[in-house]
N, C-alpha and C positions, 0 to 999 in steps of 0.2 A: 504494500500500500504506500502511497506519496505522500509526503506533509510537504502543503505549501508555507509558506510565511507569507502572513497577508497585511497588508499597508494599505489604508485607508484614509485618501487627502480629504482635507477638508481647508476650508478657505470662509472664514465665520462672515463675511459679506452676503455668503451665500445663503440657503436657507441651511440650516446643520440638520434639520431633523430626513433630509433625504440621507442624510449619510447613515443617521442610524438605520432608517429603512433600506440602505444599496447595501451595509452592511451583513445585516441579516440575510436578503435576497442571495449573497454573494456566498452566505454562510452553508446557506442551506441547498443551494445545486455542488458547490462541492462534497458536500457529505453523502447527498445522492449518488453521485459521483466515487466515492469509496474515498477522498481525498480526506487526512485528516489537516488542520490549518491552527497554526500557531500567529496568535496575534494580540493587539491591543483589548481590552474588554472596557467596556465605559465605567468600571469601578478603576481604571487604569488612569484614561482620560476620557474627557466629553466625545460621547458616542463612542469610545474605541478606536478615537481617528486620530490621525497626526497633523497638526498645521503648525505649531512652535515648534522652537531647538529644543525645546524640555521634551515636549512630548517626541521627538525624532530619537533621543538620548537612550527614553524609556524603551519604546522600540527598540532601538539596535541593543541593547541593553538585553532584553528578553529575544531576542535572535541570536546572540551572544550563547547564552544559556542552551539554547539547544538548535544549536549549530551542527548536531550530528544526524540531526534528524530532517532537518530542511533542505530539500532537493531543489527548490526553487522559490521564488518569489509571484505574488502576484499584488501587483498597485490597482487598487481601484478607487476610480475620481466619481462618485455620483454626484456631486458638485465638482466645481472649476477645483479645487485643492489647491495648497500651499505647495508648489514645487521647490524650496528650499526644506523644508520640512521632511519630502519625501525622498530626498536628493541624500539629506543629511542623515536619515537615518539607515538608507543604505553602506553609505559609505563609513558611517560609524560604525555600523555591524560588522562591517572584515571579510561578509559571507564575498562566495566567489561562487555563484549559482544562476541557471535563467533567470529572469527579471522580466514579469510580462506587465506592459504597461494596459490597464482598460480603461474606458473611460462611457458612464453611461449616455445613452443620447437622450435630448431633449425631446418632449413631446411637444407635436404644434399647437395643441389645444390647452399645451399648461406651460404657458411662456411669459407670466407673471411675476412680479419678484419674490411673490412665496411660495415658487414650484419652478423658475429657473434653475438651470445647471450650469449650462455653459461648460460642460466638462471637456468636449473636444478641443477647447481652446487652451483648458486646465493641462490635459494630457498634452497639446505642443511645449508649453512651457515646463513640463514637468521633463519630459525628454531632450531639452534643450539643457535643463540642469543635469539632469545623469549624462549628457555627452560631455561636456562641462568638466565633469569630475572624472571621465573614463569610463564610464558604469556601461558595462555593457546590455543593452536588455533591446528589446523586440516588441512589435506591436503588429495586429493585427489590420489590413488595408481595406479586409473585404469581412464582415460579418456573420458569427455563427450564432446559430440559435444553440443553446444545450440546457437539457435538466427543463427541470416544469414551470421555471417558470421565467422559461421564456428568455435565460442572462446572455445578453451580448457582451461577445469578446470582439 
């Protein structure tokens, strides 16, 4: 079985309470999925997401800790996300694993600013700081459905 490490931007401009719900979403097709996933939890930080250097620290921090078991990475931005935040706590962590950047898409019928995302714009900038630092990681050009409910990669 896989353990991903999972990083979850968040950008507090945005709305935050999609992150807890993109978190969960994201929680729950990997586990269908058989994948087990090491990450922040919101008794950790708000919603379990990264957008400070504190919360990037804690992260790499708990990546650190079980480094033996993480085969890869996965970032997901259901808002725009802090791309220093998600940059930093890669590169703090040491790991030397895939890195997949996701980023959710915005719906046209909820493009409001208390259901905006703007995450594909999060996700340029997020990969603009992991090339930045060297971080090598990989994104997705064309769109997969997987699991039930429906998560774009």
């Amino acid at each position: 079985m896989a353990t991903l490490g999972l990083i979850v931007g968040n950008r507090g401009f945005f709305p935050s309470t999609l992150c807890e719900e993109g978190r969960k979403r994201v929680e729950k097709v990997l586990a269908e999925m058989g994948i087990d996933v090491v990450g922040l939890t919101a008794e950790d930080t708000p919603y379990g997401t990264v957008e400070t250097y504190e919360d990037a620290k804690k992260c790499a921090a708990l990546f650190k800790a079980n480094a033996e078991q993480i085969d890869g990475i996965l970032v997901t931005l259901p808002n725009f996300g802090d791309e220093r935040g998600v940059a930093d706590a890669l590169r703090l962590s040491g790991l030397r694993v895939p890195v997949l950047v996701h980023a959710f898409p915005d719906e046209i019928d909820q493009m409001s600013i208390a259901s905006r995302r703007d995450s594909f714009c999060g996700k340029m900038s997020v990969c603009n700081n992991l090339r930045q630092y060297n971080i090598p990681f990989g994104t997705k050009s064309t769109r997969l459905l997987v699991g039930s409910e429906g998560f774009l990669v």
